[in-house]
N, C-alpha and C positions, 0 to 999 in steps of 0.2 A: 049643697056644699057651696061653700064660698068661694067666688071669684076674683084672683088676686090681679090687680095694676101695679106699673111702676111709672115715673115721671121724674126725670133728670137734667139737670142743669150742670153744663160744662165749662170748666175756665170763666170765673166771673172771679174779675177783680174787688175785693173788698175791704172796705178802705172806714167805713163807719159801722154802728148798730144798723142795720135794716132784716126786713124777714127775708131770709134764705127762701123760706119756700111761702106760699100762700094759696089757702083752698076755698073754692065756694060747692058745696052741694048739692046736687038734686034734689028735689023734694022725695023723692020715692024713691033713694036708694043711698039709704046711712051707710056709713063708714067705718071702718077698726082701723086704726092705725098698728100698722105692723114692725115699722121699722125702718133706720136713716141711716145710709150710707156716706161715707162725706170721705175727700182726703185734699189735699191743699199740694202746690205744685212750686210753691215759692217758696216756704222757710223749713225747707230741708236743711236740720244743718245749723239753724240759725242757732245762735248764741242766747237768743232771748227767749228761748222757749216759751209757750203760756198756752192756758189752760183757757179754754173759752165756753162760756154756759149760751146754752141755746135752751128755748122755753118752748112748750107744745102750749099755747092758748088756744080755747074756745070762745065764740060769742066776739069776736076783736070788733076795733072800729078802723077804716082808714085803712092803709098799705093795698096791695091789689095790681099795683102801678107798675108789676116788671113783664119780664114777655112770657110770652105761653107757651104751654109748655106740654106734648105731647104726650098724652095717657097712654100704657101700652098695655096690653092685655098678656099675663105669662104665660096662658094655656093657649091653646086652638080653638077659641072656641067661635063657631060662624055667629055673627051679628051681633056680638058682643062690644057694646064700646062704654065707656067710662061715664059715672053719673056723677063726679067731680073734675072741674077743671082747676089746674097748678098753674099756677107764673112762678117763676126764680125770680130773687134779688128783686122783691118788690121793697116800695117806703116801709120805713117803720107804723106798723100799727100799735092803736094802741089800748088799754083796757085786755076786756076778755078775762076770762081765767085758765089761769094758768094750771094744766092738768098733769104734765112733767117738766122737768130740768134733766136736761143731759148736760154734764161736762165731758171735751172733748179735748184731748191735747194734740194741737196742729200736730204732731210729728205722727199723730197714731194714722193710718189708711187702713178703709174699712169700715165695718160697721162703728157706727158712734152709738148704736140704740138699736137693739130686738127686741120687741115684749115679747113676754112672758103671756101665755094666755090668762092665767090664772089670778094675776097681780099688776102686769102693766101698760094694758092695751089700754089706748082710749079711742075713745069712740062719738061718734058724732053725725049728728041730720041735719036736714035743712034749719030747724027752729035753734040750734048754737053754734050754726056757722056763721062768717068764715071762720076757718083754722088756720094759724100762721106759726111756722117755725123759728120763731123770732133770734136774733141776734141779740143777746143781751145788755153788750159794753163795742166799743170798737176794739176789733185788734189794734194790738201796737205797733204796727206798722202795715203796709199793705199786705194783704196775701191774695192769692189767688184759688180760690174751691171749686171745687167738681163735687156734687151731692145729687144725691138720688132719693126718694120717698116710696117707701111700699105702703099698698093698702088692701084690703080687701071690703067687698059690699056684700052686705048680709040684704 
């Protein structure tokens, strides 16, 4: 059975396109992505609503650049620790292929993306990482996000 992590980034100002989140791999312990929590703390409200596309790429070049970001393990399990490390709010990277598109509208809190086992997990080892949750376009104005990343190692 698979061992779920989570890795979360709090209040980061964000002001351009850069990758929200960014992964590199273990060699011996690939990846499912499970799903992106995210909610924003500044444009509650705001007038200008917008819709912002976030991109799950494999295989990227570049970005890596933000701070680290602590793997947590859901269950109990003794000696268990993470065969992926996350940074938040690293550079934009770029290339890779692009495996989903989530659109997200700043007002929603909460899940922005569950897969689906069946249809929309992806998945990833050492040989197509990293993975980067890419920021698409800039907001149109500053906002501030809190987001989290699930995953599981097969």
């Amino acid at each position: 059975m698979a061992v779920f992590f989570t890795a979360s980034q709090d209040a980061q100002a964000i002001t351009t396109a850069v990758d929200l989140l960014f992964c590199t791999v273990a060699a011996d312990k690939p990846v499912t992505l499970w799903g992106l929590d995210i909610a924003n703390t500044t444009d509650l409200g705001d007038a200008n609503e917008e819709v912002l596309k976030i991109g799950i790429y494999t295989g990227v070049t570049g970005g890596g650049s933000g701070t680290a970001l602590t793997e947590n393990c859901t269950w109990d399990v003794p000696g268990t620790t993470a065969g992926a490390a996350w940074v938040g709010q690293a550079t934009a990277s770029t290339g890779g292929t692009l495996r989903k598109t989530i659109y997200w509208n700043v007002r929603q809190a909460g899940p922005a993306w569950v897969a689906i086992h069946e249809l929309a997990t992806v998945r990833c080892n050492a040989a197509n990482d990293p993975i980067a949750f890419r920021l698409l376009a800039a907001p149109a104005d500053s906002i501030t996000l809190s987001y989290e990343v699930i995953w599981s190692e097969v």
